[in-house]
C-alpha positions as CSV (number, residue, x, y, z in Angstrom):
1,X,-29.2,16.9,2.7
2,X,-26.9,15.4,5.5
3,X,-25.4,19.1,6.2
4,X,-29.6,20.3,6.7
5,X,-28.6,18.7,10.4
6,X,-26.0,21.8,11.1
7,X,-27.2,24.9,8.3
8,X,-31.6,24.8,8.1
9,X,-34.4,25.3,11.2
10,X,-34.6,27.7,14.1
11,X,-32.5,24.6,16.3
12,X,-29.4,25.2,14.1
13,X,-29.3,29.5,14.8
14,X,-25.7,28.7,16.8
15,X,-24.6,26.4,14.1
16,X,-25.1,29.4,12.0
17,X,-23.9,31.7,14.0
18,X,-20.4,29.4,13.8
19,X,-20.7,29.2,10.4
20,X,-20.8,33.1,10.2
21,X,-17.4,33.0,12.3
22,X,-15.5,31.2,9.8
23,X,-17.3,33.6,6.9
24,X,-19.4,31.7,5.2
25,X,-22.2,33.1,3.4
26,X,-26.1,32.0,2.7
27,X,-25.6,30.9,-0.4
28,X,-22.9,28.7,0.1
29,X,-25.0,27.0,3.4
30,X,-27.9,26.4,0.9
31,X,-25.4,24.5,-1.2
32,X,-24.2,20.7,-0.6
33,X,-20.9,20.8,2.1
34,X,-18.6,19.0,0.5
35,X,-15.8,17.6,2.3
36,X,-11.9,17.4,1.0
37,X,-9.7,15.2,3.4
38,X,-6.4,17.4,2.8
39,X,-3.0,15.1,3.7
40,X,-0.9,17.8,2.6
41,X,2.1,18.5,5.0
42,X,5.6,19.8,5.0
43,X,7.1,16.2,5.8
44,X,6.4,13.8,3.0
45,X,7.6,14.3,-0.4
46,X,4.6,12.7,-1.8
47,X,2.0,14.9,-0.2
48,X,3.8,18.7,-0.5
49,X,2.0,19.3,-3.9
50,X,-1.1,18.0,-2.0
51,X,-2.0,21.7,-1.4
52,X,-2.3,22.6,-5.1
53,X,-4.3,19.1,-5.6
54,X,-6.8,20.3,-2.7
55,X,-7.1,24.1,-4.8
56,X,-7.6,22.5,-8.0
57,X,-10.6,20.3,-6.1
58,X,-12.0,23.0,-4.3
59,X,-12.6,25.0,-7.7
60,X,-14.1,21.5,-9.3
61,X,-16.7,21.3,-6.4
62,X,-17.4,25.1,-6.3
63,X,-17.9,25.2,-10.4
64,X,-20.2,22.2,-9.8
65,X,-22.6,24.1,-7.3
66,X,-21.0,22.9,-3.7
67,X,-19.2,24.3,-1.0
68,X,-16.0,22.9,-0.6
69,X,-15.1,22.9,3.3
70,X,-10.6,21.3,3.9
71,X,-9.9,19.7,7.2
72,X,-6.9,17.9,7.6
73,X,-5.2,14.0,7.8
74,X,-2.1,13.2,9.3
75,X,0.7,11.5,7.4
76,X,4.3,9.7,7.6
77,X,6.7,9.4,5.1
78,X,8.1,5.4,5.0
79,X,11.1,6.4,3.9
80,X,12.1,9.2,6.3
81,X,10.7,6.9,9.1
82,X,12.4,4.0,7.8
83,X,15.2,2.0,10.1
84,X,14.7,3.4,13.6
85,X,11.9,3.2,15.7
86,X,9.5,5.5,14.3
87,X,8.7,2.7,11.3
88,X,6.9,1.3,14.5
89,X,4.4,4.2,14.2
90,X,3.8,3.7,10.1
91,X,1.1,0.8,10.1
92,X,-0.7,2.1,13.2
93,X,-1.4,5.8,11.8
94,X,-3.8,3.7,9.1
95,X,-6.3,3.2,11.7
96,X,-5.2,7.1,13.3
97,X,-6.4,8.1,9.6
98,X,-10.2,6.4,9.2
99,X,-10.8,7.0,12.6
100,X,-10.1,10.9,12.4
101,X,-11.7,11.0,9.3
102,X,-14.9,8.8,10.5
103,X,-15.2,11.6,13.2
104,X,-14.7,14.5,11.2
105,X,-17.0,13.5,8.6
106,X,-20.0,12.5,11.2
107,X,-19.2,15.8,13.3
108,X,-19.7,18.6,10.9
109,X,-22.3,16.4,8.3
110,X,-21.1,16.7,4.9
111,X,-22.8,15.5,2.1
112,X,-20.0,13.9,0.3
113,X,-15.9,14.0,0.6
114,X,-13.0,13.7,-1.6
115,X,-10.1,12.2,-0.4
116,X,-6.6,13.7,-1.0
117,X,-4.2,11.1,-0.3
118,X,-0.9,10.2,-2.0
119,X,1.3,7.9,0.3
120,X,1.8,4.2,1.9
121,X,-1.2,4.6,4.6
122,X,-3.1,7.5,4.1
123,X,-5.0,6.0,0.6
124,X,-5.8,2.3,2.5
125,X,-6.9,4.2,6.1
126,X,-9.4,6.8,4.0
127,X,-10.4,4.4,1.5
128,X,-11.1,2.7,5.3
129,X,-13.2,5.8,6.2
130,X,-15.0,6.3,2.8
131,X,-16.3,2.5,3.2
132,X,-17.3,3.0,7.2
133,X,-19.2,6.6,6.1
134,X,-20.5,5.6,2.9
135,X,-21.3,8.7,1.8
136,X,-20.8,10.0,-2.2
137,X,-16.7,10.1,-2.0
138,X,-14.2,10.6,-5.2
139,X,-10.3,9.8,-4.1
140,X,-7.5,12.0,-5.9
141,X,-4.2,11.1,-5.0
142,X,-1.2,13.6,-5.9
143,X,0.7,11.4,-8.2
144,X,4.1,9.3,-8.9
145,X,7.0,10.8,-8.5
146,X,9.4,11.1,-11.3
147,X,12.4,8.6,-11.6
148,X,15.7,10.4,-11.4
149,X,18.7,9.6,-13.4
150,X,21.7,8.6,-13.0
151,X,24.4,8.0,-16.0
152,X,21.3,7.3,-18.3
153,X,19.5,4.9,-16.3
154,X,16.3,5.7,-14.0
155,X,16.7,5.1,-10.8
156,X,14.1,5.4,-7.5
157,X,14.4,5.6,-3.4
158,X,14.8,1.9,-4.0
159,X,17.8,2.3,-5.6
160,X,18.9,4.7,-2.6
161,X,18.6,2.1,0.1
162,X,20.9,-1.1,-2.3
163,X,23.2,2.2,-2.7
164,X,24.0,2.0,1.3
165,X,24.0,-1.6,0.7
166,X,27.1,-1.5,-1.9
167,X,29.1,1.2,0.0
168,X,29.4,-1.3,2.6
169,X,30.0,-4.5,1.0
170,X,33.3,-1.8,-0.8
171,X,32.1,-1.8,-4.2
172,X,30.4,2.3,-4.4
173,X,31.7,5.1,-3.4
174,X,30.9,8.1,-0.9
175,X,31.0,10.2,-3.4
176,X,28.9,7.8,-5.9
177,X,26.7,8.0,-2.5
178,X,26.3,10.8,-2.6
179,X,25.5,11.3,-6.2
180,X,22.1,8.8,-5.6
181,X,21.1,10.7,-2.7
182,X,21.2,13.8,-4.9
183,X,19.6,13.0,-7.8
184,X,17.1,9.6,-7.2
185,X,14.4,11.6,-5.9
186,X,14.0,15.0,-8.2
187,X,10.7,15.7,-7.8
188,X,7.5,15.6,-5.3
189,X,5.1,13.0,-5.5
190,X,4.8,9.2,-4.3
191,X,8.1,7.5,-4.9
192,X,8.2,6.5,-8.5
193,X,8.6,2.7,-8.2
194,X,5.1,0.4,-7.9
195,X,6.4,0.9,-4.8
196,X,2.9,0.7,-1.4
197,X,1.8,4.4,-2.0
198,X,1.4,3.7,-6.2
199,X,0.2,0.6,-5.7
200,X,-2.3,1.3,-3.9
201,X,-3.3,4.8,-5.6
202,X,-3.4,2.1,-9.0
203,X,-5.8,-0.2,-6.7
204,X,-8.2,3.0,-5.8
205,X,-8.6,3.3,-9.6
206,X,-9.3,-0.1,-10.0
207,X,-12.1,-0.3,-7.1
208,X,-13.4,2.6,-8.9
209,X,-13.2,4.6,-6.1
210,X,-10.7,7.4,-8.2
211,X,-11.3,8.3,-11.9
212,X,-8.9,7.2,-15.0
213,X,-5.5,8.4,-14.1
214,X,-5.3,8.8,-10.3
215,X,-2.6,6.2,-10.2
216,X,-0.3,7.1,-12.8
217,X,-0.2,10.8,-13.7
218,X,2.9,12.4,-12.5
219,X,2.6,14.9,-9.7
220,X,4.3,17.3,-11.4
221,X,2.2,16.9,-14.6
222,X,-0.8,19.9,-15.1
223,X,-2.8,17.3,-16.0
224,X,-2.9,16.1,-12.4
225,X,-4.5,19.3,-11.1
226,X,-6.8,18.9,-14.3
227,X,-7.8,16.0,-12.8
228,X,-8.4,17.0,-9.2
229,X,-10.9,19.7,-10.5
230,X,-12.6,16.5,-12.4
231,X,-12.4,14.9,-9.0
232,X,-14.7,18.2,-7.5
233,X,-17.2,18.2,-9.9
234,X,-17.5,14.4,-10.0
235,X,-18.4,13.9,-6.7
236,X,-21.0,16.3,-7.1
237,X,-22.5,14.2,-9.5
238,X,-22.6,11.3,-7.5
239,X,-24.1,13.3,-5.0
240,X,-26.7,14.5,-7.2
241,X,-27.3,10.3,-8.1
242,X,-27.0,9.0,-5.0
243,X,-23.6,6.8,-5.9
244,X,-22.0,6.1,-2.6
245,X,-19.1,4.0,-1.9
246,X,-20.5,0.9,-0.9
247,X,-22.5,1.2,-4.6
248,X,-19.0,1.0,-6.0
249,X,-16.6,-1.4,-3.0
250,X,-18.6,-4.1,-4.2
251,X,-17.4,-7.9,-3.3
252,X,-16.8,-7.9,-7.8
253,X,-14.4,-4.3,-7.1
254,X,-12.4,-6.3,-4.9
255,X,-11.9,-9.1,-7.0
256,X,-11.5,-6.8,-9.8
257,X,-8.4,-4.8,-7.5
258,X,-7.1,-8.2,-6.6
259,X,-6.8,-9.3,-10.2
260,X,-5.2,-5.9,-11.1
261,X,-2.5,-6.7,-8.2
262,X,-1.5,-9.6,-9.6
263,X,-1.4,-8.2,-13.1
264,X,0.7,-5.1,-12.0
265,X,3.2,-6.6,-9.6
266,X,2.0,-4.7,-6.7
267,X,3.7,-4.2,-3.2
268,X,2.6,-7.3,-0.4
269,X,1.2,-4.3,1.8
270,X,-1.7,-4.8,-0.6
271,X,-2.6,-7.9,1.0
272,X,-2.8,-6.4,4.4
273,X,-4.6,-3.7,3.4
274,X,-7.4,-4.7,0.4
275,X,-9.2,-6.8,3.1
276,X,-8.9,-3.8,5.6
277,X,-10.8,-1.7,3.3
278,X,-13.3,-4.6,2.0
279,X,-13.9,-5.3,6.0
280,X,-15.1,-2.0,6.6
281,X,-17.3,-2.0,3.2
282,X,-18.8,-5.3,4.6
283,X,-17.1,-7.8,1.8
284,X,-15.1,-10.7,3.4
285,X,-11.3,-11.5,1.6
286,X,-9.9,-14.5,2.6
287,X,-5.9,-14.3,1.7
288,X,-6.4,-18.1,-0.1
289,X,-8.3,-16.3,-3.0
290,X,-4.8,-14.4,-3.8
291,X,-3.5,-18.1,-5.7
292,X,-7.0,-18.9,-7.1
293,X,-6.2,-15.4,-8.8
294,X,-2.5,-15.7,-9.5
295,X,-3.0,-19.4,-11.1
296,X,-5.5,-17.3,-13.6
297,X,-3.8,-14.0,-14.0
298,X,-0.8,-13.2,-15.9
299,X,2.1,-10.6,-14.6
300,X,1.8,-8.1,-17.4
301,X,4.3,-5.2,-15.5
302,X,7.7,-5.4,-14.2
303,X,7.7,-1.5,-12.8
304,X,11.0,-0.8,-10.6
305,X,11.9,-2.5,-7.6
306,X,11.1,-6.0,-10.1
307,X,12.0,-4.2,-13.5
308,X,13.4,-1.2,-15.5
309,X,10.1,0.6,-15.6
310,X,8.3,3.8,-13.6
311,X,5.3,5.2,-12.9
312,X,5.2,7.6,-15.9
313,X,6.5,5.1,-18.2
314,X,3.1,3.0,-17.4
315,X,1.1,7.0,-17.3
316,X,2.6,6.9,-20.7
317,X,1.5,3.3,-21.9
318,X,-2.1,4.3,-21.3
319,X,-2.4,3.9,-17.5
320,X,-4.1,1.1,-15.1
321,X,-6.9,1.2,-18.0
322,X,-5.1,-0.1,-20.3
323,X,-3.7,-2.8,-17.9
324,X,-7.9,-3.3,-17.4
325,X,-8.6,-3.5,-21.3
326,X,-5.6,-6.1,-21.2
327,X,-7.0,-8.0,-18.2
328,X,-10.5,-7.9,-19.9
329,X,-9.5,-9.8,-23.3
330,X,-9.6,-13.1,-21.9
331,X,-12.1,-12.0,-19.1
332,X,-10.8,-11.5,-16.2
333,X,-12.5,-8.9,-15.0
334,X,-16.2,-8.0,-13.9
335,X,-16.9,-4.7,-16.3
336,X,-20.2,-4.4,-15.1
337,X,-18.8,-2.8,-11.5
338,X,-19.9,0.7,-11.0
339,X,-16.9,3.4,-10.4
340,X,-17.2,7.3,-9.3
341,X,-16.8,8.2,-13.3
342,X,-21.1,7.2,-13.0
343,X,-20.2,5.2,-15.6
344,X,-18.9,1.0,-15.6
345,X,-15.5,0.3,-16.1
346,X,-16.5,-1.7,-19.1
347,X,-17.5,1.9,-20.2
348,X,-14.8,3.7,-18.7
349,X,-12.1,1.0,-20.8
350,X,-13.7,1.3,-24.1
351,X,-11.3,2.2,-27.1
352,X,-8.4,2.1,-24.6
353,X,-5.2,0.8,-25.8
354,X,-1.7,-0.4,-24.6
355,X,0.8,2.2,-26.2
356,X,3.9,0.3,-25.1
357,X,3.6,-3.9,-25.2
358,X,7.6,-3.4,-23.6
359,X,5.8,-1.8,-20.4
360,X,2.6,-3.5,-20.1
361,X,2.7,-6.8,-22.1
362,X,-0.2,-7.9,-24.0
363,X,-1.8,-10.9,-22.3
364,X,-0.4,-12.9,-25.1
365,X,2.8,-12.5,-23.8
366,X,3.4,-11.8,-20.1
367,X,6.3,-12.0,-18.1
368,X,4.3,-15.1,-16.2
369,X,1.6,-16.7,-16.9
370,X,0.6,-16.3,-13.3
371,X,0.5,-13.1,-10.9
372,X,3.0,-11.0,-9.1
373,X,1.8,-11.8,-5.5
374,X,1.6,-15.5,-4.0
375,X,0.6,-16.4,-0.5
376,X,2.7,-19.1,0.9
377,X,1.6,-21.4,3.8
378,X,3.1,-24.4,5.5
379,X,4.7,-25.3,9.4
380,X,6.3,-22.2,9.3
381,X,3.6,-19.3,8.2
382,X,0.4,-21.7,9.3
383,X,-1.9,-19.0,8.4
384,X,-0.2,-17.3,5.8
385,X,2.8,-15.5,4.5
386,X,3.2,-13.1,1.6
387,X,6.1,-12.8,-1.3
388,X,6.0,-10.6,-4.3
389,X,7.3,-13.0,-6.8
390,X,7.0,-10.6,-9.4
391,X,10.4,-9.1,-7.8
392,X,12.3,-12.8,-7.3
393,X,14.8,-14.1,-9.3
394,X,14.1,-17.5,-11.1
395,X,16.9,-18.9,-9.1
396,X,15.1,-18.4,-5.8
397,X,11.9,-19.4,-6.3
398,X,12.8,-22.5,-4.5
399,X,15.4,-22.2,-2.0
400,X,16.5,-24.1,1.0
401,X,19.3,-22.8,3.5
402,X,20.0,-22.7,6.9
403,X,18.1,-20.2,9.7
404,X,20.6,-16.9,10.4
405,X,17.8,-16.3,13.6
406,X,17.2,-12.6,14.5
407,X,14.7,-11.0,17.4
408,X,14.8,-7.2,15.5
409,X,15.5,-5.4,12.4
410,X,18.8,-3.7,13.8
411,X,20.6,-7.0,14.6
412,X,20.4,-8.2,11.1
413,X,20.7,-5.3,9.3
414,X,24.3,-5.4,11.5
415,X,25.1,-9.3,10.7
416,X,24.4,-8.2,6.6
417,X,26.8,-5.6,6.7
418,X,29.7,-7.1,8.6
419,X,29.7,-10.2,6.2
420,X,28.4,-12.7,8.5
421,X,25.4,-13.7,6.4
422,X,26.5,-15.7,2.9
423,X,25.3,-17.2,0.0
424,X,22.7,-20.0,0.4
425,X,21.8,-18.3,4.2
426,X,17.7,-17.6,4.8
427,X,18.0,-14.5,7.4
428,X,14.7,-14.8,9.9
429,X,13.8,-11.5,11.6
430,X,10.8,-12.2,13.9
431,X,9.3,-10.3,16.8
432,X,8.5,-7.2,14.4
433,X,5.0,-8.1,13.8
434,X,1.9,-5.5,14.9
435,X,1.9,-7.3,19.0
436,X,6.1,-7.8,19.1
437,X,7.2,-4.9,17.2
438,X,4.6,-3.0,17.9
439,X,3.3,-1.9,14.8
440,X,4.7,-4.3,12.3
441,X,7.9,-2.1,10.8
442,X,8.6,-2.2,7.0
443,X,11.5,-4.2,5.8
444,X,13.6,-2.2,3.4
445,X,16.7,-2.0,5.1
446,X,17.5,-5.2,5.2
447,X,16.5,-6.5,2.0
448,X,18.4,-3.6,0.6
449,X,21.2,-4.6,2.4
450,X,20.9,-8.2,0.9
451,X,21.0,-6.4,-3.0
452,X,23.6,-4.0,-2.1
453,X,26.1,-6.8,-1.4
454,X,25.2,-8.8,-3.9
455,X,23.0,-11.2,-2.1
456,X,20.0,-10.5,-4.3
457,X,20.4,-13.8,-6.0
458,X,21.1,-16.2,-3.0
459,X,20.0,-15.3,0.4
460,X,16.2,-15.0,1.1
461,X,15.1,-13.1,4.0
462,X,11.8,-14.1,6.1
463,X,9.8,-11.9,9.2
464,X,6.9,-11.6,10.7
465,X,7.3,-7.7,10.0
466,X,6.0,-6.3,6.9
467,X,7.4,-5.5,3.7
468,X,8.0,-2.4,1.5
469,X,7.2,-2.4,-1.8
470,X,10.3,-1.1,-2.7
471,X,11.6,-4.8,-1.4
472,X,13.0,-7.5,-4.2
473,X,14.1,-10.9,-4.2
474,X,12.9,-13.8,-1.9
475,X,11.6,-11.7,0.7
476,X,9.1,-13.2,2.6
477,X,6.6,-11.2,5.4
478,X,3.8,-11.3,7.0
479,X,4.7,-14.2,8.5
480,X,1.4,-15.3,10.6
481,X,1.3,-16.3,13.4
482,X,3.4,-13.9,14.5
483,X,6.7,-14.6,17.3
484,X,5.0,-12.9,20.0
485,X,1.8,-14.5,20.3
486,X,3.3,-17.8,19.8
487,X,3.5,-18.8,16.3
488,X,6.4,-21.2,14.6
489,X,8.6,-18.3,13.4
490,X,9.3,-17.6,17.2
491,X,10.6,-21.4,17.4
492,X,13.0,-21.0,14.5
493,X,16.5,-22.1,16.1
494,X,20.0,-21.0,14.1
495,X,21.1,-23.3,11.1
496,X,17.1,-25.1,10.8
497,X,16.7,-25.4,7.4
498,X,13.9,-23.5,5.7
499,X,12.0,-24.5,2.9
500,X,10.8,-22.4,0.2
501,X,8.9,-22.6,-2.5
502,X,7.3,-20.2,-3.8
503,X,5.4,-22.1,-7.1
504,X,4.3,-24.2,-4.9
505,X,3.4,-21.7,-2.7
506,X,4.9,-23.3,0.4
507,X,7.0,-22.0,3.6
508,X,8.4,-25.0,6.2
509,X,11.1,-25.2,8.4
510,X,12.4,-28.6,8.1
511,X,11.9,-30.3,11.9
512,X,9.3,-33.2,12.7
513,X,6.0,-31.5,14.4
514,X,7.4,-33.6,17.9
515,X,10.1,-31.4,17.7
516,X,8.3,-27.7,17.2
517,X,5.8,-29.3,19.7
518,X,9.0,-29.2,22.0
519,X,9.8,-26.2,21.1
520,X,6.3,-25.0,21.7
521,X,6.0,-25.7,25.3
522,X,9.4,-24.6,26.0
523,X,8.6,-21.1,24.9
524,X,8.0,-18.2,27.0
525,X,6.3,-14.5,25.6
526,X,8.4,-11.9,25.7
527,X,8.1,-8.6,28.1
528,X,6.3,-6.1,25.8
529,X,9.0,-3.9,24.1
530,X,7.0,-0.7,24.7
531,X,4.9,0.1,27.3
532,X,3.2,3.1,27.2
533,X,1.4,5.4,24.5
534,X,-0.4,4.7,21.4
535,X,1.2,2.2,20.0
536,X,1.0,0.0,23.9
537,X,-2.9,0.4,23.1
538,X,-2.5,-0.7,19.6
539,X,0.0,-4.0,20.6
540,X,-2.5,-4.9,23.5
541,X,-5.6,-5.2,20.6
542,X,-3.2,-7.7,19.0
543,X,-5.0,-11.2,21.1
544,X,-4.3,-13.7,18.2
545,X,-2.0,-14.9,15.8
546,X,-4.1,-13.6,12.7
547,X,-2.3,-10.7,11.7
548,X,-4.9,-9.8,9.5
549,X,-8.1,-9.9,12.1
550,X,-6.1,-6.9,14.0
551,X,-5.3,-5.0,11.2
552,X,-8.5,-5.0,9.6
553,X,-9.4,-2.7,11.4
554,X,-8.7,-1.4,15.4
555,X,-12.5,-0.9,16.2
């Protein structure tokens, strides 16, 4: 065993001798050490169960013959840093998360981990970690969120932010305010939308890096800490077979989780971070595969921000495998791929059924015929940009309108609310990608802006920023190359007209390539925004305009 290298042999006395400190006994040194990665903190709604998920997983590996040993991962809530400049600091901690872990891991040589993760970066940056080690891992997230309600509708944090949106285009309340703030989130857990965190806790399952049911079980549910004790005494057994995770992150997994993106509707941060993870388990993902996929796959969910449905509406439909069984009637999928069950998916999936066609459509009858994500490219986004069309309106899929040009976040969010932006407009934020933000800030505010005054429908909004998955409507991100190293969005002058068309999965700004040539060699880079501390070190990694080479991964 791994953990011989720090319990067995005259050379490991003082290891011992540590060992003793923290009271561990002989018998549990003889037995496997067993990692759990614990995220739980006191911050983030979706990780304050996380410390009965960890109990429950500690009892699974001790029942299965190991010794369960927590140590910690940091985490930020999205939400709570949403809108100021601690959003800067989201994206980054991803990196902060598989490199802490990476070190933990190889420190103190445990046989095998389980990963505790629930929200927007913690699952990508220890799926990240898991890959790097590739030692036996099982991931267990601590579940969706309920959806509150609100005069007999569900609602979500989604909802929250379009609420702030309507009070100040006049048509809510304070005290209708007020009453959303109250009552949108009731519970812990991941928000309850298909929102970054659920996606990707639905994408872990689909890897088969977390067993049936880590994506969609409610938090609160008892089943949840059913399944962590599962999660315990399967890694054991992987252990005991030699399954690791680069057995399971296969190049087939992450077609397989790709597929499943396009089927669910997931959040665009799933295109940044799938070929994170699939660089650090060796596998290559060029962004052009996303429309190969999409052309193929059909949208089978509309969950909340894109539809009326939540998390534990598609728990109770039969989960992300019976989104797989739909997938796998016309073949979609490779059901050979190994997963931390020991068993295939094609034999995890078998006799699974869809309980509710409304919430996951059969394949016969999909919302599209194609996926939820596209990847547009053209003058504007030369390497790529990313849209969840699964969340546009049919009357912006193609849209053209004049540039409302903005260097941050703040400035728009400011031109939304005071009424300067109208019908038709296409609001450009640049200079919030991971070298001129730093750190690539999350979108929601001013898409939700955009809903909330009842702009949904006719103004698209475009950045080299990032995304929430909470976003709807013709919001396009990941704009790459981003302002700050040079590319086309920084050129963008107020009242171009910008192209889109998202069918056609295109993205131009409508001047002759004389003219952004012009452009070009009149442009000057911009004096970093920040200068010092982490997220300096992080912008100064950033040397080219391909987003996704930097956030692969920061080693």
């Amino acid at each position: 065993m791994r953990s011989d290298n720090v319990t067995k042999g005259m050379q490991q006395a003082p290891h011992r001798s540590l060992f003793n400190a923290l009271g561990y006994t002989k018998e549990e040194l003889d037995r496997p050490l067993v990692g759990i990665v614990s995220s739980y903190n006191e911050i983030v709604p979706g990780h304050m169960n996380l410390d009965k998920i960890v109990e429950a997983v500690k009892m699974g590996v001790a029942m299965a013959g190991g010794t369960p040993i927590v140590f910690p991962a940091i985490a930020v809530c999205d939400g709570i840093a949403m809108g100021h400049t601690g959003m800067k600091y989201s994206l980054v901690t991803r990196d902060l998360i598989a490199d802490s872990t990476e070190c933990m891991a190889m420190a103190h040589q445990f046989d095998a981990l389980v990963m505790v993760p629930n929200c927007d970066k913690n699952v990508p940056g220890l799926l990240m970690a898991a890959a790097r080690l590739n030692i036996p891992t099982v991931f267990v997230s601590g579940g969706p969120m309920l959806a509150g309600h609100i005069h007999g509708k569900k609602r979500s944090l989604s909802s929250m932010f379009e609420a702030v949106g309507s009070y100040a285009a006049g048509t809510m309340t304070e005290d209708e305010v007020r009453e959303y703030e109250e009552k949108v989130c009731p519970t812990c857990g991941s928000c309850s939308g298909m929102y970054t965190a659920n996606s990707m806790n639905c994408l872990t399952e689909a890897i088969g890096m977390g067993l049936p049911g880590n994506g969609t079980i409610p938090a609160v549910y008892s089943e949840r800490i059913k399944l962590a004790k599962h999660a315990g005494m399967a890694v054991m057994e992987l252990l005991k077979r030699d399954i690791r995770p680069r057995d399971i992150m296969t190049k087939a997994a992450f077609m397989n989780a790709l597929t499943m993106d396009m089927a669910l509707g997931c959040s665009t941060n799933s295109m940044l971070h799938l070929p994170a993870i699939a660089h650090e388990a060796g596998v290559d993902i060029d962004l052009d595969i996303a429309n190969a996929l999409s052309e193929k796959t059909p949208n089978l969910c509309h969950l909340a921000p894109a539809g009326p449905t939540y998390m534990e509406d598609l728990n109770e439909a039969g989960g992300v495998s019976a989104v797989m069984s739909e997938l796998n009637k016309i073949g979609l999928l490779d059901t050979s791929c190994m997963t931390v069950t020991g068993k295939t998916i094609a034999e995890n999936i078998q006799g699974v059924v869809n309980k509710n066609p409304e919430v996951i459509r059969p394949v016969e009858n999909p919302y599209s015929k194609t996926g939820g994500i596209a990847v547009l490219k053209g003058n504007l986004a030369p390497d790529s940009a990313v849209v969840k069309r699964s969340a546009v309106v049919p009357e912006m899929m193609v849209h053209e309108g004049p540039a409302r040009v903005f260097d941050c976040e703040e400035d728009a969010i400011a031109a939304i609310k005071g009424g300067k932006i109208v019908e038709g407009d296409v609001v450009v934020i640049r200079y919030e990608g991971p070298k001129g933000g730093p750190g690539m800030r999350e979108m929601l505010n001013p898409t939700s802006a955009i809903a909330g005054m009842g702009l949904g429908s006719s103004v698209a909004l475009i950045t080299d920023g990032r995304f929430s998955g909470a976003s709807r409507g013709a919001s396009i991100g990941h704009v790459s190359p981003e302002a700050a190293v040079g590319g086309p969005i920084a050129f963008v002058e107020e009242g171009d007209i910008i192209k889109i068309n998202i069918p056609e999965n295109t993205l131009n700004v409508d001047i002759t390539d004389e003219e952004m040539e012009a452009r070009k060699a009149k442009w000057q880079p911009r004096e970093p925004k920040i200068t010092t501390g982490y997220l300096a070190r992080y912008a100064s990694m950033v040397t080219s305009g391909n987003t996704g080479a930097i956030l692969k991964t920061s080693k």
